[in-house]
Structures are given as C-alpha cells and as structure tokens.
N, C-alpha and C positions, 0 to 999 in steps of 0.2 A: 171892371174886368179884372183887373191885379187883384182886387179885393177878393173877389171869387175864385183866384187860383190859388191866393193866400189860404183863405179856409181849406179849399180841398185838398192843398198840402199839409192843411192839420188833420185831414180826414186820417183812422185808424185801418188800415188798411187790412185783408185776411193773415190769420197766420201762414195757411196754407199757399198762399201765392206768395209770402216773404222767406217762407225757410224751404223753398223748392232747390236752392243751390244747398241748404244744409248752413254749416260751419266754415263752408270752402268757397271758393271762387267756382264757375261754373268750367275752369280748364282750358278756358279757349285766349289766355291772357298772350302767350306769344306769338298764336298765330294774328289776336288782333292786331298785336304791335307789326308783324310782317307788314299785313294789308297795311297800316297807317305807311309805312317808310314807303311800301308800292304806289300807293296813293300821293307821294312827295315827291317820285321820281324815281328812284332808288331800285335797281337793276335785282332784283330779289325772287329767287327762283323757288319757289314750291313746292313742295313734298310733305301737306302736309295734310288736308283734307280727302276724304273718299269722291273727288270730279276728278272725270275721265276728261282725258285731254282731247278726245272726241268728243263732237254733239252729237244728237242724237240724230238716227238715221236720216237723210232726205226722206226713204218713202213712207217712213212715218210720222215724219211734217206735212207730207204732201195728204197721208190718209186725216190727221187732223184738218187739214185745210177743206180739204173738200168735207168733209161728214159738218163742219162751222157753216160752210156756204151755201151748204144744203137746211142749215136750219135746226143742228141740233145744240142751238146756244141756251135753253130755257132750260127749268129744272127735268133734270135728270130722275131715274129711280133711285130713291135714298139707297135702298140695298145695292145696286148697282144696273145697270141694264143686265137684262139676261142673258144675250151670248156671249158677256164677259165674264159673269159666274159662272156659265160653265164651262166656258174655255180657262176658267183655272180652278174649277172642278177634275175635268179630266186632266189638268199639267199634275194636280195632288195624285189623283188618284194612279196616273203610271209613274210618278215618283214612290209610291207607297204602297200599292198593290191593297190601302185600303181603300174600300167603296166610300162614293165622296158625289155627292150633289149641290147644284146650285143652291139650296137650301141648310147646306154646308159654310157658305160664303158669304161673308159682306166687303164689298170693294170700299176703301177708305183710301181722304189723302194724302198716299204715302204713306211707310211704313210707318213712321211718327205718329199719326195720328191713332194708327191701327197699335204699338205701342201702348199706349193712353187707354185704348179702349179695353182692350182685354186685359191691363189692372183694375179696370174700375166695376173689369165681369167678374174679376178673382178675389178684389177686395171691400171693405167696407173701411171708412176714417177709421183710423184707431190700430186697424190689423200691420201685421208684418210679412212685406216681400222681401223674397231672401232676389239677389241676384251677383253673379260672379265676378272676381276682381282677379285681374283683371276686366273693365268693360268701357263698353262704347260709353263715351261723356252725358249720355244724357239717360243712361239707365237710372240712377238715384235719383234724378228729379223727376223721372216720369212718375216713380212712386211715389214721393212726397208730395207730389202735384197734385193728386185725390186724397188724398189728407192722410197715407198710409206712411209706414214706418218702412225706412229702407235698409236694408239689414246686408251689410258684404260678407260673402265666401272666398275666401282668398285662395288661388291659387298658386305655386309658386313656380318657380323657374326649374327648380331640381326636380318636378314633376315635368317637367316640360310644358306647365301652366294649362295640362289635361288637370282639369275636377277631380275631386275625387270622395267616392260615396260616404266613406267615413266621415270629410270635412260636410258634407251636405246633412248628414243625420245628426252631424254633434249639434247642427244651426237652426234645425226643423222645429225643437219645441218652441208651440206658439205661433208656428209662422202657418202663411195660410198659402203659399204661393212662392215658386223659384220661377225666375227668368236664365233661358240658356241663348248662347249664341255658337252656329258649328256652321259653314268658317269661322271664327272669330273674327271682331274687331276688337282690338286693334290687333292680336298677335298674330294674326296669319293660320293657328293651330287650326286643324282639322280634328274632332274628337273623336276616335277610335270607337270601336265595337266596344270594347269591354267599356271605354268611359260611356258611352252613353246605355248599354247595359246598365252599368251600376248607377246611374244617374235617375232613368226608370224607375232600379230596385228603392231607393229612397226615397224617391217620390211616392211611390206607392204605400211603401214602409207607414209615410208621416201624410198622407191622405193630402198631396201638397195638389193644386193646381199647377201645369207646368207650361212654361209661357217658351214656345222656342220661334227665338227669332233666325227667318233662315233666308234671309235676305242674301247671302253670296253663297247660296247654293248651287250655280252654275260658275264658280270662280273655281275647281279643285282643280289643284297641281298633281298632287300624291294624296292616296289613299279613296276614300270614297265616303259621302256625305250621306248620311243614315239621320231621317227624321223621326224622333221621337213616336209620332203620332203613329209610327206602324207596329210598334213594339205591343206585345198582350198586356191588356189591361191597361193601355196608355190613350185607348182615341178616345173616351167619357171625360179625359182630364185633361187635355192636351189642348192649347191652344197654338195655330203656326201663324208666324208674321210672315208676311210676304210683301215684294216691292218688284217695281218695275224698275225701280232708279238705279239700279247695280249692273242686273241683269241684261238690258237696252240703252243704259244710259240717258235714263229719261228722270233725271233728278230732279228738275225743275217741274214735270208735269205734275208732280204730286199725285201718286198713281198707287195704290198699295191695297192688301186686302188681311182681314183675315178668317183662318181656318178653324170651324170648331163643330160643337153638338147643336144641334138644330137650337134646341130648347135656348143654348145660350146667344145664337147669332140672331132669335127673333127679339130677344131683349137687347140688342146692342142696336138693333135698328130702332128700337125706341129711342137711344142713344145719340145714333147719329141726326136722328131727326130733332132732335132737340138743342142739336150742336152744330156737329159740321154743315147737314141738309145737304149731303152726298158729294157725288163728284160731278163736273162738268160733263155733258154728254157726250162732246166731241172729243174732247180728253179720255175718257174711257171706250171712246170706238177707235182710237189709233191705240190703246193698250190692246184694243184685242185683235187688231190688223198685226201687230206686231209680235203678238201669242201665236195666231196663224200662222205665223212665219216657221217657227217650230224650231228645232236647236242650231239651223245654223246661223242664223242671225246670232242666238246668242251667244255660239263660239267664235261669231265674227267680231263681239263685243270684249269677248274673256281674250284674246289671244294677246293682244297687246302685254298684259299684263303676265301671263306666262313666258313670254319672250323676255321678259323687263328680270323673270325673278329667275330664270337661267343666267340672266348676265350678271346680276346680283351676286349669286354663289360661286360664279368664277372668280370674279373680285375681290369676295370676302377670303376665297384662298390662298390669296395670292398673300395678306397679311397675317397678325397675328393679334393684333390689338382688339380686334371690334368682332365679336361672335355671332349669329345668326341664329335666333330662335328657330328649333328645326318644324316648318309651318309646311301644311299642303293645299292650302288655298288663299281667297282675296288678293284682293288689292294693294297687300300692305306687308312690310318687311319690320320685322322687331327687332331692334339690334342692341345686342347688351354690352354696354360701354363701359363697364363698371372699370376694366385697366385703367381707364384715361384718370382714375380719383375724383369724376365729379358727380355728380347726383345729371340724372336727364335733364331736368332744368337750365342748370350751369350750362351741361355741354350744351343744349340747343342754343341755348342764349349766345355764348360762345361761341357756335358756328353760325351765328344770325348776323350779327358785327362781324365778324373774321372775313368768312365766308361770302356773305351773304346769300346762304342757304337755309329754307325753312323747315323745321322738322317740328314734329309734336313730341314735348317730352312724356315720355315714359308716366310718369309722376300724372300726367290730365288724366289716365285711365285708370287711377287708383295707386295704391301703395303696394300692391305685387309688382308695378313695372316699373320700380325703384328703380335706377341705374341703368333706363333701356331710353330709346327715343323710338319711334312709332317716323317710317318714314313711306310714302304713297309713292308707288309705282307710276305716278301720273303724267310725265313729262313726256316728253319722245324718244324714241329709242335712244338714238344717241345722245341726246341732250342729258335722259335720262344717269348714262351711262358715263357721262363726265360729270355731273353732279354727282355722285354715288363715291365715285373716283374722290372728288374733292372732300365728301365727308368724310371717306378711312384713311384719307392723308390729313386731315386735322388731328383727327383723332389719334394717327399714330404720335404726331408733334405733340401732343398734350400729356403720352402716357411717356415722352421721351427714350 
C-alpha cells in the first residue's frame, strides 16, 4: 500500500488543476489561520466570510423535510424540476422586464458551480476571461480551472472601484469573455447606470460574452441594481449567476442557477450531466417553497445587514483614520486603512493578535484593494457593533 501511494505521488498530475491558484495563494491564508486559533480555543470573533449569522428559515427546513419524507431523495431533473425554472424564470423576468422561460434556465449547485459552468459555455482551453479587480477570491481560478487564461481589469478606489469602459476596451483584444459582479464582493459597490451602460457598450464593442454574477441582488442599500441582461443587444451574450445562498441564507444547500440563450442552457445540461448530475430533489423544492415566498422573506433575510451598515457609518464618523468605500449593497464594508501605514495584510494580521478580530485583507481580492480590509456584516447587532468599535480604535492606535 505505501508502495502505491509512493508511485501515485510521482504520478504528473494536470496543469490545469496545478496552476488553478495562479502564482498566488488562493487568499484564504488568514482567515485559515482564524479558524485554526477558534479551533484551539481562542475567543476569535469573525468578520470575515459571506455566512449570515442566521440559518436558514425553519419553514424552509421544514419544506425540505417533508418534500425528503415524501420521497423525493433519488435523481432529480438534471435541468432542474420545472417549477423551480420557472419560478426563477419569472423572479428574471419581473427583475428585467425581459421575457425569460424555463427553458431559459438550468438550476446548479450553487452559484459556484454555475460560476464554472458558464466559463466553460464562454470558453475554450487557451482563450482569455477578462474579470474585475477588485473580485471575489475564487473569480481567477474559476477560469484557470477549464484551462482558460485569466486576465484582471483593475479597478481603483479614486473611481470608487466602479469599472470603467475604457479600462474594459484597452483589455478586450483577444479576450473572449468578462466576468461582472453588481453588488459587489468584496466592495459593497453598487454599479450605476452609466457603469453598467458603459460596461454593455464594450462588451458589445469587443463581441465579449458577459458573465454577470448577481448573486446580492436583493442586498441594496442605495441606489438600484440594474442587470445587464435587460440592456439592447445584451440578452444573446449575457449570461446571469444566480444563488439562493445570499438571498435565503441557504448557503449550505448548494442551490444556484443560471440564466442565458436557450441554445446555450441545452448545452450546459449536457454539462451538467456529465458533472455535477443536477441538484437533489428535495433541496430544490424548498428553493422553490422559499421563491414562493416572494420579497419578504428576502427583506426578512437583507435586513439585518442594512441595520449592521447604518451603524457602520455612524461609527466610521465619528473618527478619522479608517474611510468607508462609498457601497450601496451586500453584506460587506471596505474600509481603506491605508492612514494606519500598513498594507491589509499587516493590519488584519495585526488585528487578529491584538484584537482578536477577523477580517479579510484587502490584498485576498486582488491588488486594487491594496490598503483596504474586506470586513462582513455577519455578527449580531450589537456584537456587531463593538467589534467594528474595536477595529477603528486599533486602527486609530496604529496611525497614532
């Protein structure tokens, strides 16, 4: 047996599953080290992952429970059951006022996996997806993960880390496909009319595939969440990620779908059938008990974290050190630390020991969120609310 695990650690393993992190780490280095000190005992408070401090509803454990008891534990339809494609057929289509069918839809899961699927409708090994930086940690290895080339558009903070059309067209020759996200993760940003106008116009421009993930589109603060897919000449190129896990706080059920041209969603269920082989049945009859339910479940879900990013911006004025990326949705506060002299890192690090409060630096979401920390709304209110407290009084101690 040693002898056989010896060889197969000489086996040569893909390229494409060895350089899926790139040249980097995959970002997730200090919140591992959290979890390890939580796991030793170590009183270590959180703020650093997108889990809500709520599970998910009772009456949508109890709809899983019974639709299980009842018998629907064996395979599922790869595409999805059907009153779950159209119950997020029609959530698309009165978000969009475009016309949108079950045939519209393949349910995947989680948005992750849905992620995965529509680079692999947009790409071939070899091509390049453009996608935004800042971005959620696992944008660059979705694409290097089907063997494509991942290519960042940087945004910066003096734009208020809205996109912006010119950086998209300088990056387009060659590429086959951009990835957007509006809320954003990690910055909290809401992308405006004009940015996702001009976002459109370039796509168009450079004949890109456009992958928008809109996964905290029921999270907006300020402003209003405008999906690509309604814009002219955008539903033939538009693919939309969708999830339950934001939205219901059903992160764990691995529940997601996505939205596109008919032609492309019967080819990804070849996809999925040769992959994932869909989603559990009873799992996607409490996603659609829970769709049934209609917006106020889900402003029963978003509220917390709207309450969390008022008390947020009372605090932040009360100093002067630590500035607030100006964000109108999600789950998540950007804060640019750059007075204290340290790179996001340090501070987290810094306030990890000190503190012992968790944040994600700045720096896991790319090189635009240089000198910021990425910190979740996810605590309890007040608990919340003296964490937050703890971290703008380190921060002012550090810039002295």
């Amino acid at each position: 047996m040693n002898r056989f695990l010896a060889d197969l650690c000489g086996m040569k393993l893909s390229n494409t599953l060895t350089q899926i992190n790139g040249d980097g780490d995959d970002g997730w280095g200090l919140f591992n080290e959290a979890r390890r000190r939580m796991a030793a005992g170590a009183p270590i408070q959180e703020l650093t992952i997108g889990e809500h401090d709520i599970r998910t509803h009772q009456s949508i454990l109890d709809a899983m429970h019974i639709s299980a008891s009842n018998g629907h534990t064996g395979y599922a339809e790869i595409p999805g059951i059907q009153p779950l494609r159209e119950a997020v057929a029609r959530r698309m289509e009165d978000r969009t006022g475009v016309r949108t069918t079950p045939d519209n839809v393949l349910i995947t899961p989680g948005g992750q996996s849905a992620l995965f699927a529509a680079h692999r409708a947009a790409l071939d090994s070899g091509d390049t997806g453009l996608y935004l930086d800042p971005h959620y940690t696992t944008y660059p290895g979705t694409i290097r993960a089907i063997g494509a080339i991942a290519k960042p558009i940087f945004c910066h903070s003096i734009n208020e880390f809205q996109p912006q059309a010119t950086d998209i067209r300088a990056a387009s020759n060659g590429a086959r496909s951009l990835l957007i996200n509006s809320p954003n993760n990690p910055t909290g940003v809401v992308y405006t009319e004009d940015t996702i106008n001009g976002i459109a116009d370039a796509v168009r421009d450079a004949d890109l595939w456009l992958i928008s993930d809109e996964v905290y589109d029921t999270q907006i603060w300020e402003g209003s969440h405008i999906s690509p897919r309604a814009l002219p000449g955008m539903v033939d190129r538009t693919l939309v990620v969708g999830s339950m896990s934001k939205s219901h706080a059903m992160t764990g059920s691995r529940v997601g779908w996505i939205v596109g041209p008919e032609i492309v969603i019967e080819h990804l269920i070849n996809l999925s059938t040769n992959t994932t082989y869909g989603v559990p049945g009873y799992i996607q009859d409490a996603a659609l008990f829970a769709l049934d339910q209609g917006s106020a479940l889900e402003q029963e879900v978003a509220a917390p974290f709207e309450r969390r990013r008022r008390t947020a911006k009372t605090l932040i004025k009360r100093q002067n050190t630590v500035a607030l990326v100006p964000s109108g949705g999600a789950m998540y506060l950007m804060l640019d630390i750059r007075q204290t002299g340290l790179s996001g890192i340090a501070f987290a690090q810094s306030l990890l020991d000190v503190e012992e409060i968790a944040v994600m630096p700045g720096e896991s979401f790319g090189s635009s969120a240089a000198g910021h920390v990425r910190v979740a709304m996810t605590l309890e209110d007040k608990a919340f609310e003296q964490a937050l407290t703890r971290v703008l009084a380190h921060a002012g101690r550090l810039s002295g």
